[in-house]
VEXPA-844513 format. One record per residue: x, y, z of N, C-alpha, C in turn; chain. Coordinates in steps of 0.1 Angstrom, whole numbers. Example, Ala and Ser with C-alpha at 12.3 -4.5 7.8 and 13.67 -1.06 7.14 Angstrom:
VEXPA-844513
    n.u    n.v    n.w   ca.u   ca.v   ca.w    c.u    c.v    c.w  c
    132    -57     78    123    -45     78    132    -33     78  A
    128    -22     71    137    -11     71    129      0     79  A
***
This chain:
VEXPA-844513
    n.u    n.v    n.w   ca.u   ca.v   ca.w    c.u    c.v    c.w  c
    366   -784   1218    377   -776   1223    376   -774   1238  A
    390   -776   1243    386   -772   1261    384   -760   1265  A
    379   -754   1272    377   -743   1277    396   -736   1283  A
    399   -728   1277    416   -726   1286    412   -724   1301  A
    402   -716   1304    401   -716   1323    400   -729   1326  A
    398   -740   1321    400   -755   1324    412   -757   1328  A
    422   -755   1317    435   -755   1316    441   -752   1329  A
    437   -740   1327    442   -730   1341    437   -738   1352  A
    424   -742   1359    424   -746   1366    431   -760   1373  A
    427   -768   1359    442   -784   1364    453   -779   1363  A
    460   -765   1357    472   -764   1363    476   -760   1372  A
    469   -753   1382    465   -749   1395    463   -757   1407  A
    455   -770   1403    457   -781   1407    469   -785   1407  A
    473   -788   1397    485   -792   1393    499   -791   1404  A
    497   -773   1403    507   -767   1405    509   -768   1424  A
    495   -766   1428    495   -767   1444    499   -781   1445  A
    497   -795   1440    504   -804   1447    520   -806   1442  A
    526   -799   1432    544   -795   1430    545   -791   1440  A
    536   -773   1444    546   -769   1453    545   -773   1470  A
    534   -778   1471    537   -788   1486    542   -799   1485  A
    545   -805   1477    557   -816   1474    568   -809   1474  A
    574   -803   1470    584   -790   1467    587   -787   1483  A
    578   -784   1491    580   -775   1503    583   -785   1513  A
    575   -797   1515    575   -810   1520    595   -815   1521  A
    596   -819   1506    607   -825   1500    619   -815   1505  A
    618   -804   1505    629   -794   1510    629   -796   1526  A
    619   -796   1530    619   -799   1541    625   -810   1552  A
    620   -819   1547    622   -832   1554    631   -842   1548  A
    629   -840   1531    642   -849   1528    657   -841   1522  A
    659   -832   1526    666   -821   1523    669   -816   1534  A
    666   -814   1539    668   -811   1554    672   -794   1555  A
    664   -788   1547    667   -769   1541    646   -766   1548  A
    650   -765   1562    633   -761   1567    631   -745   1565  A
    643   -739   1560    635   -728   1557    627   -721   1541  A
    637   -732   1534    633   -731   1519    619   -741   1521  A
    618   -751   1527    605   -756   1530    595   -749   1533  A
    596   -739   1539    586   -731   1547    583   -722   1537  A
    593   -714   1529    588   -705   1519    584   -712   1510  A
    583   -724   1505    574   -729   1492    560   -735   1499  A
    560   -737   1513    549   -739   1519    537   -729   1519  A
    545   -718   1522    541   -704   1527    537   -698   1506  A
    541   -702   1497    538   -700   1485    529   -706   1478  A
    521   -717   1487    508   -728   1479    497   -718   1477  A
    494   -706   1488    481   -700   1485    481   -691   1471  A
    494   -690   1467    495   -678   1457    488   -687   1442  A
    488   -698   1440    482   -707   1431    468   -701   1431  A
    463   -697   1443    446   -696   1442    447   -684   1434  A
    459   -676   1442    455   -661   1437    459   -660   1424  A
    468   -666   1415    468   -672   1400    453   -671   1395  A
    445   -684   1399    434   -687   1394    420   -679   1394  A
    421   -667   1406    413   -659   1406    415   -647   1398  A
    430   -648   1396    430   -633   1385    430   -638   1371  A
    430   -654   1371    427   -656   1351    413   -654   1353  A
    409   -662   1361    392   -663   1363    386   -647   1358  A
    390   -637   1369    386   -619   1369    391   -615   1352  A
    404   -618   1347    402   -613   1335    398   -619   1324  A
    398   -630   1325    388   -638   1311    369   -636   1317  A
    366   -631   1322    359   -626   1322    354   -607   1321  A
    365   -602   1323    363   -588   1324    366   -583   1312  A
    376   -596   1304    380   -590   1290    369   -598   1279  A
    356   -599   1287    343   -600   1281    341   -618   1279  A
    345   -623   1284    341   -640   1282    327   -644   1292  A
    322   -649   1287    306   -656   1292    308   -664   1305  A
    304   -659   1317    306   -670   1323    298   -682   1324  A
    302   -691   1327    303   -707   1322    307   -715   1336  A
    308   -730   1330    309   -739   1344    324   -738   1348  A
    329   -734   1340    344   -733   1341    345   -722   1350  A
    344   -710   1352    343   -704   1358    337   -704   1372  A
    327   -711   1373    320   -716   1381    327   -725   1393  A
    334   -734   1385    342   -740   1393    357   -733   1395  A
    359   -724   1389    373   -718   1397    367   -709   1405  A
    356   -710   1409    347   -703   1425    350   -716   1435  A
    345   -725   1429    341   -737   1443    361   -742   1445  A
    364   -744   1432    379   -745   1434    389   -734   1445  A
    386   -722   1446    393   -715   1457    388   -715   1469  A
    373   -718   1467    365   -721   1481    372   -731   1490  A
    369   -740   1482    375   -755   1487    391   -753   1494  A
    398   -746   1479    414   -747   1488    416   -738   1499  A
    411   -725   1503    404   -721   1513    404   -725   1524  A
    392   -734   1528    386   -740   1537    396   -757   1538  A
    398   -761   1529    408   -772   1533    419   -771   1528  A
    423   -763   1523    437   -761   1525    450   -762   1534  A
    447   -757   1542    455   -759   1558    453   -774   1565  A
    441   -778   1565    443   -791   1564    449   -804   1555  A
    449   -797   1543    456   -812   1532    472   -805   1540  A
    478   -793   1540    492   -793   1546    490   -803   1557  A
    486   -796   1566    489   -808   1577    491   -824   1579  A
    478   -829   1571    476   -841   1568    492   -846   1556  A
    498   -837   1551    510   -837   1543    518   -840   1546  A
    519   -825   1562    532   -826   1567    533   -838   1578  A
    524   -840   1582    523   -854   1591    531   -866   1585  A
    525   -869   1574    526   -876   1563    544   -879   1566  A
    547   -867   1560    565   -866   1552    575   -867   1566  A
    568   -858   1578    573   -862   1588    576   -872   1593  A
    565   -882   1595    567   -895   1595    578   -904   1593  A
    579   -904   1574    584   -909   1565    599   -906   1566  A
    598   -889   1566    617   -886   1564    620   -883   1573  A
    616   -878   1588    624   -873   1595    621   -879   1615  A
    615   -891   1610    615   -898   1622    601   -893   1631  A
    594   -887   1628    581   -883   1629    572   -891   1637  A
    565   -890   1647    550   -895   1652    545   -898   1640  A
    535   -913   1645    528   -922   1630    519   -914   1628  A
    513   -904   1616    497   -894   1614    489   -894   1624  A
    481   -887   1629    469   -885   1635    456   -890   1626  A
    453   -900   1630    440   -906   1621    427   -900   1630  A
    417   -898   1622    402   -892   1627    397   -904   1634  A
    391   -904   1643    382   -906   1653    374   -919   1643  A
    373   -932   1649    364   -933   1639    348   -940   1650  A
    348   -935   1656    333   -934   1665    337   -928   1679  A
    326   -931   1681    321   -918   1695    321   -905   1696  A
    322   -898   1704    319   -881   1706    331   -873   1694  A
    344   -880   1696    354   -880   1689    351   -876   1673  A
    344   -891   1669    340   -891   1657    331   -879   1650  A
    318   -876   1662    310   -862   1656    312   -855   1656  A
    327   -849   1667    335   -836   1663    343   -840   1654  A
    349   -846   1651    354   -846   1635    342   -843   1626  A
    332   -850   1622    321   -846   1617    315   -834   1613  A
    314   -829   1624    313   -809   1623    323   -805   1622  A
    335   -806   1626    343   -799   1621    348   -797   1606  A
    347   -811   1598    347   -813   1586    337   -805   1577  A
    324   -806   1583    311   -799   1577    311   -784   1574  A
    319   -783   1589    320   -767   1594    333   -757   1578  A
    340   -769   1581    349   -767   1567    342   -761   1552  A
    333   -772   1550    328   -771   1540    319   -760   1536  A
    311   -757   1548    303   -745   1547    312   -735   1548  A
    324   -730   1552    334   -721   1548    340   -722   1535  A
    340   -734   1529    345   -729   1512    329   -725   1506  A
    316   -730   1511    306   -727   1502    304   -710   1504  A
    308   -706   1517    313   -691   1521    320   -686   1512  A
    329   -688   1506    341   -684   1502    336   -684   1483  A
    330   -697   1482    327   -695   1469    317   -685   1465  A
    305   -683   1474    297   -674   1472    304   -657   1470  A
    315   -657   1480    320   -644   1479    327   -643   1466  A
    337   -653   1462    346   -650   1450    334   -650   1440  A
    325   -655   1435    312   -651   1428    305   -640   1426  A
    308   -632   1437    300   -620   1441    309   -612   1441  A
    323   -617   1439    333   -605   1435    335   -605   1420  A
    333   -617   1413    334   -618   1400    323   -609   1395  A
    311   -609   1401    297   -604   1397    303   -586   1397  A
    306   -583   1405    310   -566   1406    320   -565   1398  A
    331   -575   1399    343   -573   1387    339   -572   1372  A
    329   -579   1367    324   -575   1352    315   -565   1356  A
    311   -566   1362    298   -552   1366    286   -555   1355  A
    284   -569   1349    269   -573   1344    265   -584   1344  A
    257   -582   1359    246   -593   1364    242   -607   1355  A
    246   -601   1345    234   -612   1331    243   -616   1331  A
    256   -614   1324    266   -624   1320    272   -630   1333  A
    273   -628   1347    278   -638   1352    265   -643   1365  A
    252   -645   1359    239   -655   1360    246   -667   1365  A
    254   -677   1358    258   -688   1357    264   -692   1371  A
    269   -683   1374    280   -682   1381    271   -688   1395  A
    258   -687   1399    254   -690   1410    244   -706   1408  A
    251   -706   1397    245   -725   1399    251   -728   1407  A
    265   -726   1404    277   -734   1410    274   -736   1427  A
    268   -725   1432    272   -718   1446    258   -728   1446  A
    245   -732   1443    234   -734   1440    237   -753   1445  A
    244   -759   1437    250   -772   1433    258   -778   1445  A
    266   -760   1447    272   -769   1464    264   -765   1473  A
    250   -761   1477    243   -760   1486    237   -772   1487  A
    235   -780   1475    227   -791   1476    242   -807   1484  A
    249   -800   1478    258   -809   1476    259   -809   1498  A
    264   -798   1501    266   -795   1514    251   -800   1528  A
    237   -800   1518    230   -807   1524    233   -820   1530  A
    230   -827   1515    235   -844   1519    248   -848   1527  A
    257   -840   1529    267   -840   1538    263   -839   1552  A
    258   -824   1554    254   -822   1565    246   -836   1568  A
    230   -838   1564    227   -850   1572    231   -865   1565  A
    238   -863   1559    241   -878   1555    255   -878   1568  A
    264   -870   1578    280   -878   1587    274   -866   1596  A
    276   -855   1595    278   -850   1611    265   -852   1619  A
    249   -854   1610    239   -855   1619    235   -866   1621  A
    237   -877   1611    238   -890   1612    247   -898   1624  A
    257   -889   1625    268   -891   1638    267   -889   1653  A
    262   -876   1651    254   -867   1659    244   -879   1665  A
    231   -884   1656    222   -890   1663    223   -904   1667  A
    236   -911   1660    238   -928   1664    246   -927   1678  A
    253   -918   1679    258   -913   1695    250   -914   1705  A
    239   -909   1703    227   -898   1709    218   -914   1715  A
    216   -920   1704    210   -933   1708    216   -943   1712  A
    232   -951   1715    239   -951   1722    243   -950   1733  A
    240   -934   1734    238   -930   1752    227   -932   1758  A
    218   -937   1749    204   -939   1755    202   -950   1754  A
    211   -956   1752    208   -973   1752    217   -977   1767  A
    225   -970   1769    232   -970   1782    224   -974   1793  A
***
């Protein structure tokens, strides 16, 4: 059987790419930029959806679990890249419907490239920020430590995860630059 916070969260998913398609499509191929702006300006409310099923299926006594777990790293994430997938969006639809400059593509070497690098990283350690807090609010919201234990794998999993990131692009980037200029 699925976990329903599963549910909840691919509908969440779900739901954030409707309503930036929704906000986008009003926008640009509709040509209504203020109804665009308000379904734009309505993507974040999806998180706050997911954090209040999350708070009460747990407060109304459910175990936390990976499901849970990940509707932490899930708000983290949309969080910290959220404002970026808009952009990269509205770039996108701009383009396409309304005569728009061709996207802004990332840097793909030189100094360019390792500030994109950190700044991408810099991202990521702000959703693992973000996850750790919604975890530590879920932890006070049931108010017992034991049952939401689980809850810091998650936070645990993207530490490791945010390692190999860190030196596998922005230090790896960082240093082939570095030798580069010293090959100069």
């Amino acid at each position: 059987m699925v976990d329903p916070l599963v549910l909840v969260i691919v509908a969440c998913e779900v739901g954030f790419w409707v309503v930036l398609a929704a906000g986008l499509l009003a926008r640009y191929a509709l040509r209504l930029p203020r109804l665009g702006a308000v379904l734009l300006v309505c993507t974040p409310l999806v998180d706050v959806v997911l954090l209040v099923a999350t708070a009460l299926d747990l407060r109304s006594g459910g175990e936390a679990g990976v499901a849970h777990g990940l509707a932490a790293v899930y708000l983290g994430v949309s969080v910290a890249f959220g404002h970026s997938v808009l952009r990269w969006a509205d770039q996108r639809f701009a383009h396409r419907f309304a005569g728009g400059p061709p996207p802004v593509e990332p840097p793909t070497s030189g100094p360019g490239k390792v500030r994109h690098e950190w700044r991408e990283w810099g991202r990521f350690a702000l959703a693992w920020a973000v996850t750790c807090a919604v975890v530590l609010l879920l932890v006070v919201a049931v108010g017992d430590p034991e049952r939401t234990r689980p809850l810091w794998g998650q936070v645990r999993g993207m530490g490791v995860v945010g390692l190999v990131w860190l030196f596998g692009w922005p230090v790896h980037h960082t240093l082939v630059e570095k030798a580069k200029r010293s090959a100069r």
